[in-house]
C-alpha positions, 0 to 999 in steps of 0.5 A: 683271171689275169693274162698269164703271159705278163709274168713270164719275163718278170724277175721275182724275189727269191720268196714268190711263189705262183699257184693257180687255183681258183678262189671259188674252190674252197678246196684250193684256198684253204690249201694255199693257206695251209701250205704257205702258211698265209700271213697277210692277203692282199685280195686283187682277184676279180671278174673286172670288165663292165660289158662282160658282167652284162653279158654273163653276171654269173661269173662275177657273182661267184669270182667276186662274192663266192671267191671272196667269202671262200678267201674270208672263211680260210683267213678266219680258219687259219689265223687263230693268233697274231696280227694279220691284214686281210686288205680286199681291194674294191672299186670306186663303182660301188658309189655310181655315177657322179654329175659334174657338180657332185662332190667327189666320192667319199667313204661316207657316199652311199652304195649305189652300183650300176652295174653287176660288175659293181653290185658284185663288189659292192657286195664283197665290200659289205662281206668284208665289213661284216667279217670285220664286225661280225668276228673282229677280223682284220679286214681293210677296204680300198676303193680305187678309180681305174687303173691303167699301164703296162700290159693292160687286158685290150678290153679295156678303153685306154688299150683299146683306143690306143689299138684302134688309133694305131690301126686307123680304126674307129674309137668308140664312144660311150653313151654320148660322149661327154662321160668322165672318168677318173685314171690312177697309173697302176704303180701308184695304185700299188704303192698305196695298197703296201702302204695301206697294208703295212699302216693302215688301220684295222677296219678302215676304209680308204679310197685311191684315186 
């Protein structure tokens, strides 16, 4: 559930148009699907924030894992013919946590969530790989590091520290302060899922970062 407000100024191309459903109603789906005639997905939408999958886990199983399935069942629905790309958008956090001498993450590293937020993503992935070889449905896996930029939700650490230094506040400190993680800015994130979409191979698996 994006914040709403981040669109209304926001100069779209004359062939966009905005519905707001919900991707755990099959009902409005398949509607999308069928009214728009649905060509390619670029599936973004998920529960995202980790203390918020602590706290009520349930929203990210039915967001991520339900909401995922429902997108899947009506892509296999309604694309009977053609060339179509079913591009879901994961995380990196479906591998865990690197020490600092670990390799970095590749798609061969194992799936090893720690947390609901990426247990349920993980779960998606192997969703989408399971329609991928279980149906030959043109699906694509993208596993990214985090995003940051413009209008990003206060929850997350780079506004939220940015605010509080502002305000002369405390920042606070994960664990004892010696994690270390990886950002990607989230218009280059973007040009590598159109990228992706329009050349990527059907089946694949890429990680941005």
């Amino acid at each position: 559930a994006g914040n709403l407000e981040n669109l209304k100024d926001v100069d779209f191309a004359p062939n966009y148009v905005f519905v707001k459903g919900d991707i755990v109603s099959v009902n409005d789906v398949q509607e999308v699907f069928a009214k728009y005639a649905i060509t390619d997905v670029i599936h973004l939408a998920a529960e995202s924030h980790v203390d918020r999958s602590i706290e009520g886990p349930m929203d990210f199983v039915m967001t991520n894992v339900v909401g995922t399935v429902n997108l899947l069942q009506a892509a296999k629905e309604y694309w009977k013919e053609g060339e179509h790309v079913f591009h879901h958008v994961s995380t990196d956090e479906v591998f865990g946590s690197l020490g600092f001498e670990d390799a970095p993450f590749s798609t061969k590293s194992a799936y090893k969530p720690n947390s609901p937020y990426a247990a349920s993503k993980a779960c998606s992935d192997m969703l989408v790989r399971s329609y991928v070889k279980t149906f030959k449905f043109p699906g694509i896996i993208t596993n990214c590091s985090n995003n940051f930029g413009p209008r990003q939700f206060p929850e997350k650490l780079i506004p939220l520290a940015v605010k509080r230094i502002k305000n002369l506040e405390p920042v606070p400190i994960y664990g004892k302060g010696d994690n270390v993680r990886d950002w990607i800015y989230v218009k280059d994130h973007v040009n590598a899922l159109i990228l992706i979409l329009l050349n990527g191979r059907i089946g694949g698996q890429y990680l941005i970062g």
